[in-house]
N, C-alpha and C positions, 0 to 999 in steps of 0.2 A: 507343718512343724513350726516353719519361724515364717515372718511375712516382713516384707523388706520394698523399699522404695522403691519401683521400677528405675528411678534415673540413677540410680547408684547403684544397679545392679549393671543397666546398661556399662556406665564408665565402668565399672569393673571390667565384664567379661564383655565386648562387644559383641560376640559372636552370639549370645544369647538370644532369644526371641519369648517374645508375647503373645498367649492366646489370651482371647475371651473366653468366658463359660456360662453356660445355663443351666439350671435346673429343668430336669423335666419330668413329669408328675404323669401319670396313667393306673387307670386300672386294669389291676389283673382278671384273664377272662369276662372281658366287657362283653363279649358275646352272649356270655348264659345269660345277661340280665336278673343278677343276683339281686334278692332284697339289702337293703343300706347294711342292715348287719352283718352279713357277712361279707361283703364287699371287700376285694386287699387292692391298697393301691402300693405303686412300685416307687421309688423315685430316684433318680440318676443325676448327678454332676455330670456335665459333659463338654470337653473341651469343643468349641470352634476352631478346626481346624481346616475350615475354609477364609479363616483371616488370622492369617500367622502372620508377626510385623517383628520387623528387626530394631535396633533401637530409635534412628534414624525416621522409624515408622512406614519404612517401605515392605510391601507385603513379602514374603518369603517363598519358595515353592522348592522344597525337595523335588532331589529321582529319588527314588525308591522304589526298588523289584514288589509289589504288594504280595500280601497272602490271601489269594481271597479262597472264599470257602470252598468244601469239596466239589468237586466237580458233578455233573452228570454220567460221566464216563464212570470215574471216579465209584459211587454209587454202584454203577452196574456190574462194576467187578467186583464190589465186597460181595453184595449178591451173588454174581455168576459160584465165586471161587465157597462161598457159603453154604451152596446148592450141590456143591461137587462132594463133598463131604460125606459122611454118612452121620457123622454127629457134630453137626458144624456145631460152634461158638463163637459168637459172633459180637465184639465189646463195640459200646458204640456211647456218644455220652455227652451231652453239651453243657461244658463246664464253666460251674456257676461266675461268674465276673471273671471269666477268664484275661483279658486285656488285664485288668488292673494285679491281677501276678506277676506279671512281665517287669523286669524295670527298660524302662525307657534310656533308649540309646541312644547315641548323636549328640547334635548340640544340647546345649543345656536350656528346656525350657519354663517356661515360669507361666502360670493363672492370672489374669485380672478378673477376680470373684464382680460379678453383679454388682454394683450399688445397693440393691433391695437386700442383700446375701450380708453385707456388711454389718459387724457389733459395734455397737456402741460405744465398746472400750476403744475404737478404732477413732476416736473422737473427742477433743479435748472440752475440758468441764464448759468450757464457751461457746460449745458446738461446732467451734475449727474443727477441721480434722489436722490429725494429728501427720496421719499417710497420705498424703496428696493421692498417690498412684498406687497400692498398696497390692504387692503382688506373693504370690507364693511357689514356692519350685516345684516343679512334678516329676516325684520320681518314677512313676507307673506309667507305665501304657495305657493311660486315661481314653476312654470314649469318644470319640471324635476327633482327636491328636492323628494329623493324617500318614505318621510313621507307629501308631499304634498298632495295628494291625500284623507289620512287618515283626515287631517285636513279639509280636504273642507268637508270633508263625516258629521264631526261633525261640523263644523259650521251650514251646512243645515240642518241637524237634530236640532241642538240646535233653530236655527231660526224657523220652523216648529211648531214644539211644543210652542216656543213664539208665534207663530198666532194663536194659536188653530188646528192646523193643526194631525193626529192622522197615524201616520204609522198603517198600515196593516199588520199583526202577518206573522212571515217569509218572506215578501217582505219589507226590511231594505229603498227599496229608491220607495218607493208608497207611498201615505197617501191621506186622508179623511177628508171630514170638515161635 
């Protein structure tokens, strides 16, 4: 939305922090060894959240309970309880950029875009720049942001239970209708 000065954002809110980010570029099913044309490539912003810095520049490190993905166990019960059935139905579904649904909770974090990532408008007519530091807020549970995860866990959950949907006692990412 807006892009704003890292050192004025720090004195504002000190409690804020800085990631870095990268683009990252792949192709899709690089496996089939598809001819050029048909070729899709993917590509991803993704925050560094293995160098999170406070203003001060010292690195940062949440706790945070993670959400990591289903389990093993997990699996064997959607199965087992699928199999019990006599006309199972079975939803299941890997939702497209799921992280970046979520808004991003907790302190308040802000992007420093690449250099190479940077517009020219960001540049004054003499080739100063204009944003020394030149950062942007993130409202989303960005890619790599290492409280991202936790936050998609709970937006699914919270969305879930908006549907009527009923998690399974010790299996946190199964549910029931």
């Amino acid at each position: 939305k807006e892009l704003y000065e890292w050192s004025a954002v720090n004195s504002k809110d000190p409690s804020a922090v800085v990631i870095g980010t990268r683009m990252i570029l792949t192709e899709k099913n690089s496996e089939f060894q598809l001819p050029a044309e048909e070729k899709i490539y993917k590509g991803r912003l993704v925050g560094q959240g293995c160098n999170v810095r406070d203003g001060a520049g010292y690195r940062v490190k949440e706790k945070i309970d993670h959400d990591p993905p289903i389990s093993l166990e997990e699996s064997r019960l959607v199965i087992a309880l699928s199999l019990n059935d006599t006309d199972p139905i079975v939803l299941h579904g890997d939702v497209t950029g799921a992280y970046v649904k979520a808004r991003l909770r907790g302190r308040r974090v802000f992007a420093r875009l690449d250099r190479s990532l940077w517009y020219s408008r960001w540049k004054s007519q003499d080739g100063k720049k204009r944003l020394l530091d030149p950062v942007a807020e993130v409202y989303f549970a960005l890619y790599g942001i290492e409280r991202a995860d936790k936050d998609w866990g709970d937006h699914r959950h919270e969305t879930m239970l908006a549907n009527e949907w009923h998690p399974i006692a010790d299996a946190k990412r199964v549910y029931y209708k």
